[in-house]
NUTI-921637 format. One record per residue: residue in one letter; x, y, z of N, C-alpha, C in turn. Coordinates in pm, whole numbers, plus 50000, padded with zeros to 5 digits. Atoms other than C-alpha are relative to their C-alpha. Layout:
BEGIN
ATOM  res    nc1    nc2    nc3   cac1   cac2   cac3    cc1    cc2    cc3
ATOM    A      X      Y      Z      X      Y      Z      X      Y      Z
...
***
This chain:
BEGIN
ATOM  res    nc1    nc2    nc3   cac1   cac2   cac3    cc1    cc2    cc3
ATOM    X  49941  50087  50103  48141  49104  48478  50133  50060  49953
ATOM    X  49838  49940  50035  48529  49108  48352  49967  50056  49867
ATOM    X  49961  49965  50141  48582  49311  48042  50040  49924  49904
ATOM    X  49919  50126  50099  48659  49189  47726  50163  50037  49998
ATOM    X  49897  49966  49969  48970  49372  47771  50065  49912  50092
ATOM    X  49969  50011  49854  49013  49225  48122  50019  49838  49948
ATOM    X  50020  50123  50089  48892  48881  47901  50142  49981  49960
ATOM    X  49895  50014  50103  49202  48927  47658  50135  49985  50083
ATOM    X  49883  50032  49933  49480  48944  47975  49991  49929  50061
ATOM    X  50073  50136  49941  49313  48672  48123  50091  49880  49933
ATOM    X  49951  50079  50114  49384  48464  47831  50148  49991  49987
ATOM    X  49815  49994  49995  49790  48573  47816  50037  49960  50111
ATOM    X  49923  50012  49886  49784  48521  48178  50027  49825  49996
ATOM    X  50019  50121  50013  49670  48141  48129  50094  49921  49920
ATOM    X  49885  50095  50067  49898  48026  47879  50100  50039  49988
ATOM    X  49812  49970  49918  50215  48153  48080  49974  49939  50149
ATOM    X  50000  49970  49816  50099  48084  48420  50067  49869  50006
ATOM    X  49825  50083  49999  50423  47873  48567  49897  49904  50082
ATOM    X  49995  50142  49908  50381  47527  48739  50061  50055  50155
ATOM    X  49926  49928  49792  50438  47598  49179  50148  49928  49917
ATOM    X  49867  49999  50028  50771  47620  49144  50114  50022  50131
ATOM    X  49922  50010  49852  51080  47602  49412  50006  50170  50014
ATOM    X  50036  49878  49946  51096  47972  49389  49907  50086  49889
ATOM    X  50104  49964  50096  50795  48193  49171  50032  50123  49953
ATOM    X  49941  49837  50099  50884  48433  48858  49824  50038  50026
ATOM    X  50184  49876  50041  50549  48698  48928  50026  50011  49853
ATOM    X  50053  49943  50092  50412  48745  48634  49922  50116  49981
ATOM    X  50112  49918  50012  50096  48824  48643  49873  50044  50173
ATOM    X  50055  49937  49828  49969  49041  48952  49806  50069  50020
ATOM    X  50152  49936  49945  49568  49105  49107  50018  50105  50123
ATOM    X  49975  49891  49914  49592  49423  49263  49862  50009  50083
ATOM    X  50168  49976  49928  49210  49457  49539  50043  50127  50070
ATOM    X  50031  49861  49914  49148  49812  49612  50048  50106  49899
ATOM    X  49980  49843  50116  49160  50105  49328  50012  50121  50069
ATOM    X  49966  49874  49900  49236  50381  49603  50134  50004  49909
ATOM    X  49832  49935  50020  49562  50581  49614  50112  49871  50007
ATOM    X  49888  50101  49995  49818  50289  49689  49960  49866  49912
ATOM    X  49994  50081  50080  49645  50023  49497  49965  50011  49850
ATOM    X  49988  49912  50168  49633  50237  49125  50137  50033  50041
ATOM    X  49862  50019  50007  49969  50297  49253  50115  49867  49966
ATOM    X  49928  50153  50026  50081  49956  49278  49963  49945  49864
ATOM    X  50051  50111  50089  49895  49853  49004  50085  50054  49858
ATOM    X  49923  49916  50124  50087  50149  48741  50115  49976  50075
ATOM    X  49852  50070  49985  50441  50010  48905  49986  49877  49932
ATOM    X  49971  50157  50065  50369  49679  48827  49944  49957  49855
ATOM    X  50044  50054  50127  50232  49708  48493  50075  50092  49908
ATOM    X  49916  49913  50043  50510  49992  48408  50106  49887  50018
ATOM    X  49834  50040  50046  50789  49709  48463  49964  49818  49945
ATOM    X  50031  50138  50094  50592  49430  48247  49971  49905  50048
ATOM    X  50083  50136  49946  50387  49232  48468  49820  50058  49898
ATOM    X  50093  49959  50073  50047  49206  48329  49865  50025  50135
ATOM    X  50064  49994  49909  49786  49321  48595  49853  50049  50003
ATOM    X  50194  50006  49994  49403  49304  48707  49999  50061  50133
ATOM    X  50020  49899  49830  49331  49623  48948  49821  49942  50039
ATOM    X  50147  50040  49952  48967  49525  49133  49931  50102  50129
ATOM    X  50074  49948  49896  48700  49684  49297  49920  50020  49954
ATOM    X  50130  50019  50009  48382  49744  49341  49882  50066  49925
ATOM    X  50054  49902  50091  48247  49993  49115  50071  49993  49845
ATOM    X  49978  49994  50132  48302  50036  48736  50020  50159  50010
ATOM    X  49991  49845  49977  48307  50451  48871  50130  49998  50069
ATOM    X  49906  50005  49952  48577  50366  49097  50125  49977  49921
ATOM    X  49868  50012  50062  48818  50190  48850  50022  50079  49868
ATOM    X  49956  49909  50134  48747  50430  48592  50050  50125  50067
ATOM    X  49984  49929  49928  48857  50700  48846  50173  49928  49979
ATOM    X  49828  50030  49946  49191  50461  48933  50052  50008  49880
ATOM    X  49900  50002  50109  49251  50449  48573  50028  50101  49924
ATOM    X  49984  49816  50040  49222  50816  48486  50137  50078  50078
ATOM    X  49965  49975  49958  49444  50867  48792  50186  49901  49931
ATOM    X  49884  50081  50071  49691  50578  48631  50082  50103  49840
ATOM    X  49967  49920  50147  49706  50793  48291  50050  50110  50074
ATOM    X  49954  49821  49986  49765  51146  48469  50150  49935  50070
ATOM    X  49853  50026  49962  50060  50989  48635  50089  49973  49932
ATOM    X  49940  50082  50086  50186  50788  48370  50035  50179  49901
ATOM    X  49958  49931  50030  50168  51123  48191  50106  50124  50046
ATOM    X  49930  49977  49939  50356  51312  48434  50119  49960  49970
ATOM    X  49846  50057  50054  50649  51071  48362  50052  50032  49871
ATOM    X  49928  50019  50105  50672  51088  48034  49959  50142  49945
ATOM    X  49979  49852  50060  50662  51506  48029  50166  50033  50033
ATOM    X  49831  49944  49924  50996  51465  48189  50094  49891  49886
ATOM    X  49905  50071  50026  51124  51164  48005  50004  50040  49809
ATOM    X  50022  50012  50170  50982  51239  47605  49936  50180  49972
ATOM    X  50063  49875  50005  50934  51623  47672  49980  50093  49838
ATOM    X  50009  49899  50164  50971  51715  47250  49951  49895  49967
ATOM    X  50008  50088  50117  50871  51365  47169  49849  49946  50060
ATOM    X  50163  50037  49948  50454  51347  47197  50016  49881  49942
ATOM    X  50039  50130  50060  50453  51036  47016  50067  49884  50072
ATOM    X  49919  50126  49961  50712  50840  47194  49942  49980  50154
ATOM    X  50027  50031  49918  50536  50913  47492  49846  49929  50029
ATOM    X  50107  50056  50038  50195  50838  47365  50022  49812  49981
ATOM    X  49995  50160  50051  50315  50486  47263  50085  49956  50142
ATOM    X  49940  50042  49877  50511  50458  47592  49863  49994  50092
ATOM    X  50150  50059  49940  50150  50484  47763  49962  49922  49978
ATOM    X  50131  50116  50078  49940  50297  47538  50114  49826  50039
ATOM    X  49964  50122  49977  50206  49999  47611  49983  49955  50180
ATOM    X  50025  50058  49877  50219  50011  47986  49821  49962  50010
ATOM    X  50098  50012  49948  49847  50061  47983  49902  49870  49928
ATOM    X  50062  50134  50075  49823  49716  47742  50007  49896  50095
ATOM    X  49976  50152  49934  49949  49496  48055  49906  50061  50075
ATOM    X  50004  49993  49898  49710  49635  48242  49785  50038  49989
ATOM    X  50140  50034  50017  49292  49580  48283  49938  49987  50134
ATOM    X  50121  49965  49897  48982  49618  48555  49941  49897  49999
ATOM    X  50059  50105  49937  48765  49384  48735  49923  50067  50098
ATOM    X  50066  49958  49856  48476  49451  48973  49980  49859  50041
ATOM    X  50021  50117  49903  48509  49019  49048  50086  49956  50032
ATOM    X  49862  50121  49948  48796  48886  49213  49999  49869  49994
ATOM    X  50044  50168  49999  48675  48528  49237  50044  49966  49868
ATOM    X  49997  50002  50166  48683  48592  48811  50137  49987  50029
ATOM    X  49870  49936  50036  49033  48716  48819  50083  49923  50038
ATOM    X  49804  50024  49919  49288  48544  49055  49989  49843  49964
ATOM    X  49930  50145  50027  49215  48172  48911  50139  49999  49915
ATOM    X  49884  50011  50095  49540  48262  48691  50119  50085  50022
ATOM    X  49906  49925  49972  49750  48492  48874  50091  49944  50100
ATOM    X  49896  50058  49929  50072  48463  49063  50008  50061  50123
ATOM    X  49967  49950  49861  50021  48703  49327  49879  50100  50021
ATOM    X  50087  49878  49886  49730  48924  49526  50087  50038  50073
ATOM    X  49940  49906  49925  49818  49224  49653  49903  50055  50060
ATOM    X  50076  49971  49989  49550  49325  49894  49996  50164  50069
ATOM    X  49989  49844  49989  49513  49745  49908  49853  50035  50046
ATOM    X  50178  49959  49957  49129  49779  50103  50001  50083  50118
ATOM    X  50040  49944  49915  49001  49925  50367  50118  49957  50139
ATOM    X  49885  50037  49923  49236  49922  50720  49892  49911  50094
ATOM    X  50070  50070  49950  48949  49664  50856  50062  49852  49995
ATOM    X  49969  50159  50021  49045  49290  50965  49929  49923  49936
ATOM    X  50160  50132  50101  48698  49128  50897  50017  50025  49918
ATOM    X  50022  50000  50180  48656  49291  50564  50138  49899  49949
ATOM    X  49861  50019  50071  49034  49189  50483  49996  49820  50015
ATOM    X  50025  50170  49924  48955  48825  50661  49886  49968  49883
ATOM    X  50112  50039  50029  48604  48791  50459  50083  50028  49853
ATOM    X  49978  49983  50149  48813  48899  50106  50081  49840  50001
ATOM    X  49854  50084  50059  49129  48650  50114  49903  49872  50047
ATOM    X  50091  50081  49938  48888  48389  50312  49949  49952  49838
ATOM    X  50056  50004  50144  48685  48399  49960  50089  49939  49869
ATOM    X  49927  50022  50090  48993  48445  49764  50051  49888  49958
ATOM    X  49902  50151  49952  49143  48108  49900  49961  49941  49955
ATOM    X  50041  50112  50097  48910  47918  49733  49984  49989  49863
ATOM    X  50008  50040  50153  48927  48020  49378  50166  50018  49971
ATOM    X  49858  50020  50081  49306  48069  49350  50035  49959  50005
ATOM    X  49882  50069  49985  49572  47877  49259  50064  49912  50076
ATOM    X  50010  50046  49890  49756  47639  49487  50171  50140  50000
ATOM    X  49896  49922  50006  50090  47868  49358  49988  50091  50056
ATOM    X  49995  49927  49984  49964  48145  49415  49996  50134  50161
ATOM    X  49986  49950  49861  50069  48385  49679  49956  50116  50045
ATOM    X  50145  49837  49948  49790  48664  49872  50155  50088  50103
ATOM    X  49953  49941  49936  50001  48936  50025  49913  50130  50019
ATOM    X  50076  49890  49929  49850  49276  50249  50087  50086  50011
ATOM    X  49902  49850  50027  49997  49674  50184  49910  50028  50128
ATOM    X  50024  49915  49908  49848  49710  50541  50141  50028  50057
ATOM    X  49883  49934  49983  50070  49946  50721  49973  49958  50168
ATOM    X  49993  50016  49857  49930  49850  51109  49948  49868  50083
ATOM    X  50081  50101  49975  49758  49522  51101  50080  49906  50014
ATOM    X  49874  50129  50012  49963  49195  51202  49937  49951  49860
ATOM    X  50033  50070  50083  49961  49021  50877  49968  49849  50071
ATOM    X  50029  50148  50002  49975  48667  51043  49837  50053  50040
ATOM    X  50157  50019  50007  49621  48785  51169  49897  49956  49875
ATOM    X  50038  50013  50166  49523  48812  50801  50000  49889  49907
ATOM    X  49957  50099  50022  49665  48537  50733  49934  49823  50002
ATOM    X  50024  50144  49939  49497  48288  50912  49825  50031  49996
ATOM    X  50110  49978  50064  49202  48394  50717  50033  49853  49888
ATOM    X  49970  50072  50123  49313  48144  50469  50061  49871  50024
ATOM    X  49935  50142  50015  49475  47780  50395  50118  50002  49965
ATOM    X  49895  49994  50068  49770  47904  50256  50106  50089  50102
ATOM    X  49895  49891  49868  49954  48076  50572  50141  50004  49941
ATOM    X  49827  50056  50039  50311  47935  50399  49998  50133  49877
ATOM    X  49962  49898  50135  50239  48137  50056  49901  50137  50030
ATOM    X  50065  49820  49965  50106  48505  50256  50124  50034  50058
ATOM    X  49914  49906  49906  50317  48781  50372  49990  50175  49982
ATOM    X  50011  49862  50008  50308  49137  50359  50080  50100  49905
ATOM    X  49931  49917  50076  50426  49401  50093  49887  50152  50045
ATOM    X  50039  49876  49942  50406  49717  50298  50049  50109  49890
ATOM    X  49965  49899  50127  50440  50022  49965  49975  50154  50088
ATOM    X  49991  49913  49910  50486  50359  50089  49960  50155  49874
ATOM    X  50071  49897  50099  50278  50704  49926  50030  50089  49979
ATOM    X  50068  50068  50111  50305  50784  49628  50061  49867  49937
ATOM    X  49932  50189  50083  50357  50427  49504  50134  50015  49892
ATOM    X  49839  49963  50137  50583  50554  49154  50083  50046  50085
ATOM    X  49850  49960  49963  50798  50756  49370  50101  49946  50112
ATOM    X  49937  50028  49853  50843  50613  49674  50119  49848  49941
ATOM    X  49958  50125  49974  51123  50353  49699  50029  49884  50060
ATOM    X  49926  50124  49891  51133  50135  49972  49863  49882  49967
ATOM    X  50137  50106  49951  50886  49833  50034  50050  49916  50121
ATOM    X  49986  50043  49879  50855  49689  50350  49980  49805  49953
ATOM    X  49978  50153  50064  50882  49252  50287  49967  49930  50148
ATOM    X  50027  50013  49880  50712  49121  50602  49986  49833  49971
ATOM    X  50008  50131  50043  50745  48736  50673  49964  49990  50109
ATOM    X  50043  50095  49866  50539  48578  50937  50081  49870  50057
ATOM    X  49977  50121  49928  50631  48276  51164  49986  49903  49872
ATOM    X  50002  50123  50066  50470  48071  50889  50028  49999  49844
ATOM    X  49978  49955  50132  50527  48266  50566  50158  49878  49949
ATOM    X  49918  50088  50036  50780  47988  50366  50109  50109  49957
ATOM    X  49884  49930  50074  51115  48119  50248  50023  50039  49906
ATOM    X  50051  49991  50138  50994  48036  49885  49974  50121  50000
ATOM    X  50064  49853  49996  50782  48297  49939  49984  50100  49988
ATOM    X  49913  49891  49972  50977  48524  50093  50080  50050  49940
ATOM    X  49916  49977  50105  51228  48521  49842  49928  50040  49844
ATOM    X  50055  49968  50146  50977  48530  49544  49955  50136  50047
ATOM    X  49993  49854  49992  50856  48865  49720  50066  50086  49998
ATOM    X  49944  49916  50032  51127  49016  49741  50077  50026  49847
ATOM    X  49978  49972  50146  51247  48939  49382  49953  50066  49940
ATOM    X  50148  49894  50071  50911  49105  49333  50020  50144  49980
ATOM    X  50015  49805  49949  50941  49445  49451  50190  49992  49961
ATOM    X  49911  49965  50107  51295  49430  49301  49969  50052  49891
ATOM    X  50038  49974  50122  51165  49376  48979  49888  50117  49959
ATOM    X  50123  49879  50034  50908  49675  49047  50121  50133  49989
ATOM    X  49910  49871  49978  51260  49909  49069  50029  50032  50174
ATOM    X  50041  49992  49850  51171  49901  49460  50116  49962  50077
ATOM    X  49923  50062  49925  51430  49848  49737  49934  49987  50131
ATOM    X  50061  50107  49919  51311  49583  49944  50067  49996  50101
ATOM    X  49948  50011  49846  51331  49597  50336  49972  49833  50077
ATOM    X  50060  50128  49879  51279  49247  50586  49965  50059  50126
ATOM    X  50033  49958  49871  51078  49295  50889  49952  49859  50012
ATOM    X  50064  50111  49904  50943  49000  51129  49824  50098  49979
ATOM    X  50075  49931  49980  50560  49064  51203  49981  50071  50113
ATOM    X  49942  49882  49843  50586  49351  51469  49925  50091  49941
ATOM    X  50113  49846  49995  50334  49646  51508  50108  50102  49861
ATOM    X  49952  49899  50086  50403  49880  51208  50150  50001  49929
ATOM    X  49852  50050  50073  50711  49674  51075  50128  50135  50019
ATOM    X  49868  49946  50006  50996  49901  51002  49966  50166  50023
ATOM    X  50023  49828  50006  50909  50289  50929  49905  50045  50100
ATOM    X  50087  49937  49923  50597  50346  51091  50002  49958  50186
ATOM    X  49961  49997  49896  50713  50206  51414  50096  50060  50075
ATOM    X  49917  49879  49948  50988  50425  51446  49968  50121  50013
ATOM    X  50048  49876  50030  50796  50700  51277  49885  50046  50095
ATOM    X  50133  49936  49900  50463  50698  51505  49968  50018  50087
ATOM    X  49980  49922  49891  50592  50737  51797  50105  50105  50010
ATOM    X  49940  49822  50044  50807  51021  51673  49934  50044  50044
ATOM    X  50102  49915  50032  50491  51157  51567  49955  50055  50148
ATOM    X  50111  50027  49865  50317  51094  51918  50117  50048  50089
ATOM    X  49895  49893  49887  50635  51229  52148  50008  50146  49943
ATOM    X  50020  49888  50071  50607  51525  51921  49887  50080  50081
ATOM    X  50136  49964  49936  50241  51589  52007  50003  50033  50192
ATOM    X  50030  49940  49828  50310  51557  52407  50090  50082  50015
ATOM    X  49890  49883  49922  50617  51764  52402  49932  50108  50025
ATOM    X  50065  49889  50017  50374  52049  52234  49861  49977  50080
ATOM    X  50096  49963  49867  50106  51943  52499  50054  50007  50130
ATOM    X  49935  49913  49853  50309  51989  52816  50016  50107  49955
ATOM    X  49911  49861  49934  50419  52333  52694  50140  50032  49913
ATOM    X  49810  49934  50021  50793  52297  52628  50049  50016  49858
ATOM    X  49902  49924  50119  50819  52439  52261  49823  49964  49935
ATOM    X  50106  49993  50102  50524  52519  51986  50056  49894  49899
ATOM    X  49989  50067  50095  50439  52337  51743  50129  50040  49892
ATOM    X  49920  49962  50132  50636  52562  51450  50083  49984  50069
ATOM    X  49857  49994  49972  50971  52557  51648  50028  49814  49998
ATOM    X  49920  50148  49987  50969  52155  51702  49959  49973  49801
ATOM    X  49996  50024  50164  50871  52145  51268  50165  50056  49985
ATOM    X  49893  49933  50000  51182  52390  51260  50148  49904  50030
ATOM    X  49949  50047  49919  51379  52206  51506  50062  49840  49873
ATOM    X  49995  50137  50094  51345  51855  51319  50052  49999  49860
ATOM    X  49981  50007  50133  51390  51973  50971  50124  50061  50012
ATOM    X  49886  49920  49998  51697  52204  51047  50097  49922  50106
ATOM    X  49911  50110  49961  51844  51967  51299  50026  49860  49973
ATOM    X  50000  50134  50050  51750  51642  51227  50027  49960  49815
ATOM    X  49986  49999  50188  51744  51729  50822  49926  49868  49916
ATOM    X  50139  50028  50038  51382  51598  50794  49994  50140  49907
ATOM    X  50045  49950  50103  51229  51704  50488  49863  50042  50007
ATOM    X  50082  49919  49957  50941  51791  50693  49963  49944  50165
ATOM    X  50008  50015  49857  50838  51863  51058  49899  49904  50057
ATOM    X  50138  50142  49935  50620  51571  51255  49882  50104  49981
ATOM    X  50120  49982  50026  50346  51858  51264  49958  50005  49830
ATOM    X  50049  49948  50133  50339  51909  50913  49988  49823  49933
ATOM    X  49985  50165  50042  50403  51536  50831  49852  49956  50082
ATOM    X  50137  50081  49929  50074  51429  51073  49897  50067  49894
ATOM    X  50152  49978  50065  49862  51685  50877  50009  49954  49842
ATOM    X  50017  50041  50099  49994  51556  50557  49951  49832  49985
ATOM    X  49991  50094  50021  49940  51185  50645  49842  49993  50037
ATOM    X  50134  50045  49952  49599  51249  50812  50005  49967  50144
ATOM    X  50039  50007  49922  49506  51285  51144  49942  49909  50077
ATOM    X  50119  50106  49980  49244  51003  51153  50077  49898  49938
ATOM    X  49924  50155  50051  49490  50779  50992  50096  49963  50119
ATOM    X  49927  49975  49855  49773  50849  51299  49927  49932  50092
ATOM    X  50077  50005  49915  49499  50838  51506  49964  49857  49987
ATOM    X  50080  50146  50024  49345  50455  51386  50156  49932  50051
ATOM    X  49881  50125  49991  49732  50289  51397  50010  50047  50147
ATOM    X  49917  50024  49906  49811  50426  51708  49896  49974  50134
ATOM    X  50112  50060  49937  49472  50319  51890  50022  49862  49981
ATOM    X  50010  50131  50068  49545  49998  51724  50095  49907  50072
ATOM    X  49941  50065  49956  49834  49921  51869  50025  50027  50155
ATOM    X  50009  49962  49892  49774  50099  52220  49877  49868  50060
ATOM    X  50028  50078  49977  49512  49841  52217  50012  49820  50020
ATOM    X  49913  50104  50011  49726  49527  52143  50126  49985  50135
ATOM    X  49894  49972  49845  49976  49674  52427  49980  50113  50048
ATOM    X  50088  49887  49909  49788  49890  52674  50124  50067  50108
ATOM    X  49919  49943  49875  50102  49929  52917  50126  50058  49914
ATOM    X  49851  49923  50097  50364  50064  52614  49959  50161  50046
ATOM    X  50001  49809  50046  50427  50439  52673  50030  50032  49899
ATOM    X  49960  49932  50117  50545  50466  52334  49822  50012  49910
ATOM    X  50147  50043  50119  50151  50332  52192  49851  50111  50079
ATOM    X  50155  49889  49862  49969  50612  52480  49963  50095  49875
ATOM    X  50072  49903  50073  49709  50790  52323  50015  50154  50028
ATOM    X  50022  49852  49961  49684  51188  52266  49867  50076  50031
ATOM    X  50186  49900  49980  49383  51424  52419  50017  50075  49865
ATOM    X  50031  49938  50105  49480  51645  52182  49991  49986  49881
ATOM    X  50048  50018  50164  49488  51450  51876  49877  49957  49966
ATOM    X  50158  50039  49995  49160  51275  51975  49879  50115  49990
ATOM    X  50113  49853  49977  49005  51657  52043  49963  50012  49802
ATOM    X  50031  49948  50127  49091  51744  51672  49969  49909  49963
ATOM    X  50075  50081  50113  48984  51434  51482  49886  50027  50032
ATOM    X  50136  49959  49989  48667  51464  51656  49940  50095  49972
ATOM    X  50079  49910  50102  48612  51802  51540  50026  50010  49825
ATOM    X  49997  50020  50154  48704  51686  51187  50082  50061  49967
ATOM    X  49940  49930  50040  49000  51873  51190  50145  49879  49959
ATOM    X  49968  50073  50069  49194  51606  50983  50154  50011  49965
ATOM    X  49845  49998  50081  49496  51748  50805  49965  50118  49899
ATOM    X  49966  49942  50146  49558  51890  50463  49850  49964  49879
ATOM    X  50161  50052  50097  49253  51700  50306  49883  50029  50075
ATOM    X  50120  49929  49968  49026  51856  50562  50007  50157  49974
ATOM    X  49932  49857  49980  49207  52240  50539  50025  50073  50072
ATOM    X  49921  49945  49846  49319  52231  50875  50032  49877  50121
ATOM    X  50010  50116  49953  49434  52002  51114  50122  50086  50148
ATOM    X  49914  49911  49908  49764  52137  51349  50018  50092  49956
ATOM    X  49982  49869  50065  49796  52405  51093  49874  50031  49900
ATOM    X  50068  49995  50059  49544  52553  50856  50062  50045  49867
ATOM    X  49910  50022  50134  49571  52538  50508  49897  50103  49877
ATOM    X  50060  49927  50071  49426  52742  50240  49960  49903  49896
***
């Protein structure tokens, strides 16, 4: 059941929510998925005065995303109100007034202007949410997916509304990062397209265009970096630490592909680039690694396992 809290932005959302319109002021945003990127998204967009409903499936979970929302939020304001406890206290307590929990989506998105869907990197699940979603929201309202490897039109065509979906790819940690990726399908409308990117303007964000294409903009350049990286140091022709070295001192990367794979996760690398080796089996850029497959399988992960190409204390 929604909060009475969750009740009370409900209510503000309803007697603002705009008429479909030729192009759509966001208001009020449903964030699905209280992980790392969607408590991220959800403290951007309720830090630049949208009013927003984070969701998921536990009442443990979003009290987790919203503990993690406060330690950040405090973070900011040790830098911005560092003599002034009070101004930063009331600078919290306001972002954290636009902003309220839900474990029902079905409850939530009859009054919002935009889903942002942050879940699991699964199609079905992501197909079986917006599928659902389609029938209690809005006709305005427009479902967009922060997947980073999944075609959105797949996602898409979960739903009735193919014209008002498209993709807002956010990049981790949500507050700091600036780019957003603005992905428009074949059928995504222009409306749309344009009200998203006004969006992620108005989050402070500078907004990229990609077509739908394997891993849109960054991570298609970036993951087969990653992955020519990995075979250089499996033929042989240079260790790992000299091509980290190499990259950051020549290229003037801010960190080396090995140190960047164990910070992003091993098993995450590992899922996109299976993903799209399976979509196009004859790309040499999408060929799988023995040796990255050896270590995920022994659970050797990254930084969040405490070892992965390097070990970590």
């Amino acid at each position: 059941m929604a909060s009475s809290s969750t009740r009370q932005l409900l209510a503000r959302c309803m007697s603002t929510a705009p008429a479909a319109a030729k192009k759509l002021a966001i208001k009020h945003v449903t964030v699905i998925g209280g992980g790392l990127m969607g408590a991220g998204i959800a403290q951007v967009a309720a830090a630049t005065g949208h009013t927003v409903v984070l969701v998921d499936q536990t009442d443990d979970i979003l009290k987790k995303s919203r503990k993690s929302i406060e330690d950040s939020l405090k973070r900011v304001t040790k830098k911005m109100f560092s003599d002034k406890p009070e101004a930063a206290s009331q600078f919290i307590e306001k972002i954290l007034g636009n902003f309220a929990t839900s474990t029902d989506p079905a409850a939530v998105v009859h009054s919002t202007d935009l889903v942002v869907e942050a879940i699991v990197e699964n199609l079905d699940v992501k197909h079986e949410l917006f599928k659902r979603l389609d029938k209690f929201a809005p006709e305005h309202t427009i479902f967009a997916s922060n997947t980073s490897s999944l075609p959105i039109t797949d996602i898409a065509n979960s739903t009735t509304r193919q014209d008002r979906f498209g993709g807002l790819h956010f990049f981790n940690p949500v507050p700091m990062m600036k780019l957003v990726e603005v992905i428009k399908t074949p059928m995504t409308s222009q409306t749309t397209f344009e009200s998203l990117m006004d969006f992620s303007k108005a989050l402070g964000k500078t907004p990229v265009s990609c077509k739908d294409t394997p891993g849109f903009i960054v991570n298609r350049l970036l993951v087969p970096y990653l992955m020519e990286s990995v075979r250089l140091y499996e033929r042989g022709h240079a260790s790992k630490e000299d091509i980290d070295v190499a990259m950051k001192l020549g290229a003037g990367y801010p960190m080396g592909p090995f140190e960047l794979l164990d910070y992003v996760g091993l098993d995450t690398s590992k899922f996109i680039i299976d993903g799209w080796h399976q979509m196009e089996p004859d790309n040499p850029l999408f060929a799988p690694s023995e040796l990255l497959n050896k270590l995920v399988a022994e659970k050797k992960l990254g930084k969040k396992t405490g070892e992965g190409f390097y070990k970590y204390k």
